[in-house]
C-alpha positions in Angstrom: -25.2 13.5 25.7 -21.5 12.5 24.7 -22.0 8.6 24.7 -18.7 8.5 26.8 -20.8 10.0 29.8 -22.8 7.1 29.9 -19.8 5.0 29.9 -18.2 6.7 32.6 -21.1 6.9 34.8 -21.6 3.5 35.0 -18.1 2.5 35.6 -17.8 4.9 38.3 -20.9 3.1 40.3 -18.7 0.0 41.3 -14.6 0.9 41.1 -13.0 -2.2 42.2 -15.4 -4.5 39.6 -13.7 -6.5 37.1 -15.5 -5.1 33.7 -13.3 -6.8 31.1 -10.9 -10.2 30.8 -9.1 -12.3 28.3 -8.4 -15.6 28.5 -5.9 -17.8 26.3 -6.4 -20.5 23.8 -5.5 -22.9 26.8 -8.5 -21.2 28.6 -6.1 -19.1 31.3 -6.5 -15.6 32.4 -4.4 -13.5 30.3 -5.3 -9.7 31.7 -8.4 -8.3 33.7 -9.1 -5.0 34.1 -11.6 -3.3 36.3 -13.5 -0.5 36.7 -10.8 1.8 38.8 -8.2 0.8 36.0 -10.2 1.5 32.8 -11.2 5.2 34.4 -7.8 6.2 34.8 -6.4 4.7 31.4 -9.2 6.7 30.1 -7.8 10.1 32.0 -4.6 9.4 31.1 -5.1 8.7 27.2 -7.7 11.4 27.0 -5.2 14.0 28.1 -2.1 12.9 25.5 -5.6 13.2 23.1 -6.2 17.2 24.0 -2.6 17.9 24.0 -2.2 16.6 20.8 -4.6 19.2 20.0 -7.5 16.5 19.0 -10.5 18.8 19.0 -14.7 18.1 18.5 -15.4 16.5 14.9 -11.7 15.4 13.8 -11.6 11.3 13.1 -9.1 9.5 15.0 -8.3 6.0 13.8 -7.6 3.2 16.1 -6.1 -0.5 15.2 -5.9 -2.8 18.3 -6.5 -6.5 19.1 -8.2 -7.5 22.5 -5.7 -6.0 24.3 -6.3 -3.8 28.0 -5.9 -0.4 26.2 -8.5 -1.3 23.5 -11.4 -0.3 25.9 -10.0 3.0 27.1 -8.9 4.0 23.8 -12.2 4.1 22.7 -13.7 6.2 25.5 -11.2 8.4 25.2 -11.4 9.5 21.9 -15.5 9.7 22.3 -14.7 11.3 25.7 -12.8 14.0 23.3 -15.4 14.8 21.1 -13.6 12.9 17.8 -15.4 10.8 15.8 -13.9 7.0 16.5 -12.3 5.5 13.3 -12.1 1.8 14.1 -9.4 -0.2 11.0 -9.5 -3.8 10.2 -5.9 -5.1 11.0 -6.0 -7.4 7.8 -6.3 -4.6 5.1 -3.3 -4.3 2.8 -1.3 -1.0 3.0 -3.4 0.1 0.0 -6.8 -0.7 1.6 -5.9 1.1 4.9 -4.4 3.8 3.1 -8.0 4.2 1.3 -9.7 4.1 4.2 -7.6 6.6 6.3 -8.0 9.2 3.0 -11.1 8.9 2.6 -11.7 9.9 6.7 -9.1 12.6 6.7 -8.0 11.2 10.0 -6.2 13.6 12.7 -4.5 10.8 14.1 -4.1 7.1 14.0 -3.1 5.1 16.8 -2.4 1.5 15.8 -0.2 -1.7 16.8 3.4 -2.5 15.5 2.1 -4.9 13.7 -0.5 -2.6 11.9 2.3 -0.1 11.2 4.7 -2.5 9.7 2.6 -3.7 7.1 1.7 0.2 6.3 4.8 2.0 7.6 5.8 3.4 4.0 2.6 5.0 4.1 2.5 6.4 7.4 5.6 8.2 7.3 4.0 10.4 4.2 1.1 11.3 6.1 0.9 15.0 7.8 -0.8 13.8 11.0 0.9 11.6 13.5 0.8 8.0 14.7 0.9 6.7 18.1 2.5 2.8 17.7 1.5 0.5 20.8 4.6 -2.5 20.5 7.7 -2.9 23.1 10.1 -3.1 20.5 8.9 0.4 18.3 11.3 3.1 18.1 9.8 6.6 17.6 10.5 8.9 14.7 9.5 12.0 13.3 6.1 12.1 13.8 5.6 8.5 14.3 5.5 8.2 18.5 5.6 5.1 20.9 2.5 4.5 22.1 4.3 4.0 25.4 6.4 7.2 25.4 3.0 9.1 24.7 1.5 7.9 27.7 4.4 8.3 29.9 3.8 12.1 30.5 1.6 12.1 33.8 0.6 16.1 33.4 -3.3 16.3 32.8 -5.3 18.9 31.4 -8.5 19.8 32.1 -10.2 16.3 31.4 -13.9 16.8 31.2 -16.1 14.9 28.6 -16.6 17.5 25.4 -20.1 18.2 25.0 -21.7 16.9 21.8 -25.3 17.6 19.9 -27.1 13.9 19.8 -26.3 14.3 16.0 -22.8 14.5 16.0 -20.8 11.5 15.1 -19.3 9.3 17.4 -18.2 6.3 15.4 -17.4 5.6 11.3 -17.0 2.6 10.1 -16.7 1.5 6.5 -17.9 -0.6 4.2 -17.1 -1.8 0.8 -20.7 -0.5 -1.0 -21.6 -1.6 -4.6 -19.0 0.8 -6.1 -15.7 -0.9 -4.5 -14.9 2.5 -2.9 -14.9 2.7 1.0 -17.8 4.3 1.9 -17.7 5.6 5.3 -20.8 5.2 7.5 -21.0 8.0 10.2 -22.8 6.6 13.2 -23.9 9.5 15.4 -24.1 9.2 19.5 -28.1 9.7 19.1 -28.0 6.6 17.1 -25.7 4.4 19.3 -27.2 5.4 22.6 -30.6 4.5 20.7 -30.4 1.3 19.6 -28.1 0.0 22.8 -31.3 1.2 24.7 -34.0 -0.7 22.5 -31.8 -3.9 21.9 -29.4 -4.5 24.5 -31.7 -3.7 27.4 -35.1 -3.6 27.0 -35.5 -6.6 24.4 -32.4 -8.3 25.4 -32.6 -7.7 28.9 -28.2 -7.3 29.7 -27.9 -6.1 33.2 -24.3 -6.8 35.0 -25.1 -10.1 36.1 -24.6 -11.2 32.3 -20.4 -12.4 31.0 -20.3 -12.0 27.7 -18.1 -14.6 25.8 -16.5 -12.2 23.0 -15.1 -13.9 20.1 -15.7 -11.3 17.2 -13.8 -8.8 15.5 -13.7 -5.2 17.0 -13.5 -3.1 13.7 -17.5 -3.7 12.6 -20.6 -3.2 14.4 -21.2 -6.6 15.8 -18.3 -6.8 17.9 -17.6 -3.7 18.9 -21.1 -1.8 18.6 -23.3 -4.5 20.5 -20.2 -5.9 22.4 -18.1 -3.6 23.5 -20.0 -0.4 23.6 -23.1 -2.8 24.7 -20.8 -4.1 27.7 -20.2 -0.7 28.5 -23.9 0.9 28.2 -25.6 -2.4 30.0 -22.9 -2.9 32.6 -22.6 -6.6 31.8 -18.9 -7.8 31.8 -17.1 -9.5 29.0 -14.3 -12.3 28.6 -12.2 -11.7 25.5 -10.9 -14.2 23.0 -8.6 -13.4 20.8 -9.5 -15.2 17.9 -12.8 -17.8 17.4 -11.9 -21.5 18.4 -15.0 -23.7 19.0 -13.4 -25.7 21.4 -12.2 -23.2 23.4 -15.4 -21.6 23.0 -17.2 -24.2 24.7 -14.5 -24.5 27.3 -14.7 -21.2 28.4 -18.4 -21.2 28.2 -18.3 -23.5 31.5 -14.8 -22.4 33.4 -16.1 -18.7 33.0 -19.7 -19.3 33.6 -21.0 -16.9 30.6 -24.3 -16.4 29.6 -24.3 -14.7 26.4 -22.5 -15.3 23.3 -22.9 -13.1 19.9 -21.5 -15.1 17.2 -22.3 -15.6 13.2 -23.7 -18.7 11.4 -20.1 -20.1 10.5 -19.5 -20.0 14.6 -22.4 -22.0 15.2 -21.8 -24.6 12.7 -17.9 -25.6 14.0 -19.4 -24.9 17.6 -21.4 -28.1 16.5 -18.7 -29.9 15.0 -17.0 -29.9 18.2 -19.6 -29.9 21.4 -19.9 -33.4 21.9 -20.0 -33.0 25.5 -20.8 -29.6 26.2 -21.7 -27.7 29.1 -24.2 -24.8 28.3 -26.3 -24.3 31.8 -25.4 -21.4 32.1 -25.8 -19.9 28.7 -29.0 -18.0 28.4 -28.7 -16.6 25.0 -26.5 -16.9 21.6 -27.2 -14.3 19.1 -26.4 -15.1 16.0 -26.1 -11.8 12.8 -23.9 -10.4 9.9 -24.8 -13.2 7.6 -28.6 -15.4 7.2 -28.7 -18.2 10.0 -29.8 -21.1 7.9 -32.7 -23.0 9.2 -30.8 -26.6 8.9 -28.1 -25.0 11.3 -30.9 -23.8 13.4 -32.7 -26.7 13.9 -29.4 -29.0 14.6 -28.3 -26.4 17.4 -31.4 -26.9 18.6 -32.2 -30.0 18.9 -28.4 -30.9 20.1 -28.3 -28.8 23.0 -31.7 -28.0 23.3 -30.8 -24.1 23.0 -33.1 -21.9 20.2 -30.4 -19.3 18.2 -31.7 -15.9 18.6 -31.7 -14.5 15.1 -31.5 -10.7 14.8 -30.9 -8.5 11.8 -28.4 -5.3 10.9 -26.3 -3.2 8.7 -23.4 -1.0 9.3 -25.6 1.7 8.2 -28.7 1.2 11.4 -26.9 -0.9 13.9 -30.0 -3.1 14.6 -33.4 -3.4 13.3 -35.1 -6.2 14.5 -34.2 -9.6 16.7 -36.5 -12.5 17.0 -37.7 -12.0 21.0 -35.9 -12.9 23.8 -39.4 -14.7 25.8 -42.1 -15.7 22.8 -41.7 -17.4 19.8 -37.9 -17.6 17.8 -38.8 -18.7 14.3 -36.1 -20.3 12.1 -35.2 -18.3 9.0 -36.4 -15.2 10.0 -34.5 -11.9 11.7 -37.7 -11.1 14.3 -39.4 -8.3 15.0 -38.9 -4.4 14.5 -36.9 -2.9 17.7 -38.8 -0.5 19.7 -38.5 3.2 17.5 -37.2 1.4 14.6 -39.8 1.0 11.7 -39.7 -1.6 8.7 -41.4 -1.9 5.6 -41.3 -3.8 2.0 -41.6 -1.8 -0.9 -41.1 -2.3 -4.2 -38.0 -1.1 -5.3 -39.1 0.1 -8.6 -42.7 1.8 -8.0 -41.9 2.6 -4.0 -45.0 1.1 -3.2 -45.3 -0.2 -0.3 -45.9 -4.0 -0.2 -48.2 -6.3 2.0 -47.4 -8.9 4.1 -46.3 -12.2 2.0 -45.2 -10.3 -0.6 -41.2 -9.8 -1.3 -39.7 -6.4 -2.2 -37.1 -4.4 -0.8 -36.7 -4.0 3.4 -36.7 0.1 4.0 -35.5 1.4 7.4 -36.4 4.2 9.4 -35.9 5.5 13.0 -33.1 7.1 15.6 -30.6 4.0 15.0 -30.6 5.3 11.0 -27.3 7.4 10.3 -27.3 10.8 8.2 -25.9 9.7 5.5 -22.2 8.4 3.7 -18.8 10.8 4.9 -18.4 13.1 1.9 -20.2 10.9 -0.2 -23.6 13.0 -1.6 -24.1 10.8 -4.9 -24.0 7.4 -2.2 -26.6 9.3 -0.1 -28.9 10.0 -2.3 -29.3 7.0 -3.4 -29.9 5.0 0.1 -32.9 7.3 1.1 -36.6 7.9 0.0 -37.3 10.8 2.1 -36.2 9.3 5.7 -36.6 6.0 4.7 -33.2 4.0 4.3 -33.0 1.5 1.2 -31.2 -2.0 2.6 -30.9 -3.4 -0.8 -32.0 -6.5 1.2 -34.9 -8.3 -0.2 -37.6 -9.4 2.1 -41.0 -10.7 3.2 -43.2 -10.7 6.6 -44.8 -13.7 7.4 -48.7 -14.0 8.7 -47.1 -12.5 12.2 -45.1 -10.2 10.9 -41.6 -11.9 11.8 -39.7 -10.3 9.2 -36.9 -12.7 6.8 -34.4 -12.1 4.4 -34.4 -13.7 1.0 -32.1 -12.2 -1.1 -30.1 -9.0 -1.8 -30.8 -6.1 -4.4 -27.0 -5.3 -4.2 -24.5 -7.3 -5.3 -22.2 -7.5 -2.0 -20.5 -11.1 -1.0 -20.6 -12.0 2.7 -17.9 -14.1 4.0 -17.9 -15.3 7.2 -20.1 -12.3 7.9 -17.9 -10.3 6.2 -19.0 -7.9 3.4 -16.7 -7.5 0.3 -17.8 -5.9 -3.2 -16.7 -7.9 -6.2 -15.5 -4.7 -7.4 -12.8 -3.9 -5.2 -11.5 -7.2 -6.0 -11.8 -6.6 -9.2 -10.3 -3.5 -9.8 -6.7 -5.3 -8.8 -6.5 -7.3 -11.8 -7.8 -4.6 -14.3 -4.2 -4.2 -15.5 -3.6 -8.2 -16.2 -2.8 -8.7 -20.0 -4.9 -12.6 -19.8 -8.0 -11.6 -19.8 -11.0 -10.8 -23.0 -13.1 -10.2 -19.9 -13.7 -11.3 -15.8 -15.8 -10.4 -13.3 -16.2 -10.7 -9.7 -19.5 -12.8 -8.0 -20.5 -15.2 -4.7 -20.5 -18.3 -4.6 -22.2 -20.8 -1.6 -19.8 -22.0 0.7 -20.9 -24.9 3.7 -18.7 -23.2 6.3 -18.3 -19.4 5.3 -21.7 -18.8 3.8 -20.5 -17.2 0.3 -17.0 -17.7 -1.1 -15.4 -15.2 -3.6 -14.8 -16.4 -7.3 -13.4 -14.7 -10.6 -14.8 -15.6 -13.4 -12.7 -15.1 -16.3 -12.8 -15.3 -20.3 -9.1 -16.0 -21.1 -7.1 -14.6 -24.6 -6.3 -17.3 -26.8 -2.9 -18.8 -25.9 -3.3 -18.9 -22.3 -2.3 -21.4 -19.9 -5.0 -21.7 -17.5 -2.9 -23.0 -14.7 -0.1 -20.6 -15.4 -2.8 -17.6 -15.5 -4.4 -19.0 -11.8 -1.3 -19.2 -10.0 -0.2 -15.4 -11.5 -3.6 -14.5 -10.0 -3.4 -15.8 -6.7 0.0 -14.1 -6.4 -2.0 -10.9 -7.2 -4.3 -11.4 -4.7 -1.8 -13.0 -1.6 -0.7 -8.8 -2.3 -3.6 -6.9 -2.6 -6.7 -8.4 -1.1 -6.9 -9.5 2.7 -7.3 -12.7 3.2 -11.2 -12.9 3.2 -11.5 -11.0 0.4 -9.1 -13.4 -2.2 -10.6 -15.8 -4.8 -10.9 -19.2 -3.7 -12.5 -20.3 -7.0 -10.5 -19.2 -10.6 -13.2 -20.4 -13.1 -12.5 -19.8 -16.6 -16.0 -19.8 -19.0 -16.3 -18.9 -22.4 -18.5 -15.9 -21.9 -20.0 -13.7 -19.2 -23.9 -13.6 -19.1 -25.1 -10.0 -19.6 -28.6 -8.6 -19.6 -29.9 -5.8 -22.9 -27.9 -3.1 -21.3 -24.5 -5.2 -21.8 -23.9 -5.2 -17.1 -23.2 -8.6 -16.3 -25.3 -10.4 -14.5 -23.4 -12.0 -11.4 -26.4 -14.1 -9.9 -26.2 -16.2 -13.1 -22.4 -16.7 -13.3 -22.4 -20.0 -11.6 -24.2 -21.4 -14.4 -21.8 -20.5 -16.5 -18.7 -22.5 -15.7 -17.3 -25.1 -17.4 
């Protein structure tokens, strides 16, 4: 079944329901929308879709913030059969422009403040863009978003059958190689995993409000919070952007009961609840980057609340969540989801390992995707026969609570963000100042990991001349997550017999 049907189906039980809200940074009611008025946004953005010839398969790319078309948009383009393409607004032109490549996108629809930033780009592309923003003038091939939608003529708007197999969502991330690497999420594999996390071991049912602070591009905002809003038939109050205080604010004036957040959330949410109001919260999630046990046990013991801790990649949505009624043990991810299987084997001799000892976490199950878009080489290399390789490093405990300790791969997580050092890298491989750099994590209190370079300067240079060149570089290139916050010149790069350098040892290099 299309994943869309579902969708529909339960927002056709109860019409007049409010599903989704915002609410301000002053904690007032920005827009609502209910059931009634996401169904025919969905009818009337599906239709411009089929005229616009969008057929089963093609990859449409969408670029929104938490506004009332972000919702629709979504079912529409699942409703159509295409393959949702969902961008992160803070990429550079060059990062978006890899990204929409390397899909072959049919069409993007985006926000005026998307297309500014990659306009020069757009208008070189064969396929055309839709640009949501009151002030947008249309072009050749470059439409308002609003002029698009003003046609009221519908076609035949039935949901396009699909095979469980075919892909409904691809998302990408940055890999070890610094090349997007898009992860095709198939409607088996959502439909799967919403079933085995968000209701049966979660329990969501549509007396839950969920408190939505997250980004909508990745798999924990929109994967377990939108598409999960819409599978479990929970409603959701959107905030724009995290703010603690207004986090804890709206936790009480909108009476929510679940909150999905990442460790960096928790630890300001602390900083700031002195006198917080939480009776009516009956679970935080916490995911994307290791919860440590310090912050667990404050949170805890503060507001007498236990974190759920659950564990996922891009690649298998969720694997595993620490139980909603039983035990919820600090620095650990839980439990295997129903259908989902995990195992530690040893990365070298594929041996699989017994409990207590660490190896590599391998995944199997109907939440795995197929495989990387285009990208056979990438592929191969994540499976041993059906089983996925995480890359993560882990160990079960006497009960089998699974936790993470480390990571095979080299990826930095900011914030919950993943960034390669490579695609950092790679935009100062032209710079004249350098014998040699390289790219690595480093711990950060608030964020988790922080990105530094690492560099071996020519002879001659100024160092504080060279950083502020650098920075320059990267205020250009790299989002704003992904720039150095450390420029840490050493007098040599650690490298193991085969001359790679060894980026886990690079802190203890510095100067």
């Amino acid at each position: 079944m299309n994943i869309a049907q579902k969708f529909l189906d339960n927002l056709l039980q109860k019409p007049e329901r409010i599903l989704f809200s915002a609410i301000s940074s002053g904690g007032h009611i920005i827009w609502q929308t209910s059931h009634t008025e996401i169904l025919e946004q969905v009818l009337q953005i599906l239709s411009c879709i089929k005229k616009a010839g969008i057929v089963k398969g093609e990859r449409v790319a969408i670029s929104f913030s938490k506004n009332s078309l972000l919702v629709p948009t979504h079912i529409a383009i699942l409703a159509a059969g295409a393959v949702v393409v969902p961008l992160n607004s803070a990429l550079t032109e060059r990062e978006m422009a890899a990204v929409l490549d390397k899909a072959e996108v049919s069409l993007a629809i985006v926000e005026d403040r998307v297309f500014e930033r990659v306009s020069k780009y757009a208008f070189n592309t064969t396929y055309p863009w839709w640009v949501k923003g009151e002030s947008f003038q249309s072009s050749k091939d470059i439409h308002s978003l609003a002029q698009v939608l003003g046609n009221k003529d519908r076609l035949d708007l039935c949901v396009e059958q699909v095979e469980e197999n075919d892909l409904a969502l691809m998302l990408f991330t940055s890999g070890t190689t610094g090349r997007p690497k898009g992860v095709g999420l198939s409607h088996k594999n959502i439909a799967a995993n919403l079933q085995s996390l968000i209701v049966e071991a979660w329990k969501i049912d549509e007396g839950d409000k969920l408190l939505h602070a997250l980004p909508v591009h990745h798999i924990h905002g929109l994967g377990l919070g939108i598409y999960g809003t819409l599978y479990a038939k929970n409603s959701t109050v959107f905030l724009e952007k995290f703010d603690p205080t207004v986090v804890v604010n709206a936790v009480r004036s909108e009476k929510v009961t679940l909150f999905m957040g990442v460790p960096t959330m928790y630890s300001r949410i602390l900083d700031v609840a002195e006198q917080s109001d939480f009776t009516t919260m009956r679970l935080f999630v916490s995911g994307s980057a290791p919860l440590s046990t310090e912050l667990f046990r404050k949170f805890q013991e503060k507001f007498g609340i236990t974190i759920l801790e659950r564990y996922g990649l891009t690649e298998t949505i969720i694997n595993s969540t620490n139980p909603l009624d039983g035990i919820r043990k600090a620095g650990t991810v839980g439990l295997a989801l129903n259908g989902v299987e995990i195992e530690v084997f040893d990365p070298e001799t594929f041996q699989k390992l017994s409990r207590g000892q660490t190896g590599e976490v391998w995944i199997r199950g109907a939440n795995v995707f197929a495989g990387y878009w285009r990208d056979e080489e990438s592929t191969k290399a994540a499976f041993h026969h059906d089983w996925f390789r995480t890359g993560d490093l882990g160990v079960f405990d006497e009960d089998g609570y699974l936790k993470i300790v480390g990571r095979i791969k080299e990826l930095i997580i900011v914030g919950g963000s993943n960034i390669s050092p490579s695609e950092v890298e790679i935009v100062f491989e032209k710079e004249p100042y350098f014998v040699e750099y390289a790219v690595a994590g480093l711990p950060d209190a608030d964020l988790g990991e922080k990105v530094a370079l690492f560099a071996v300067l020519r002879e001659g240079e100024d160092e504080s001349r060279v950083r502020r060149r650098l920075q320059e570089i990267a205020d250009k290139e790299l989002a704003a997550y992904k720039r150095p916050r450390e420029y840490l010149f050493v007098e040599s790069l650690p490298r193991n017999a085969m001359g790679k350098v060894e980026r886990g040892k690079l802190k203890y290099f510095m100067k």
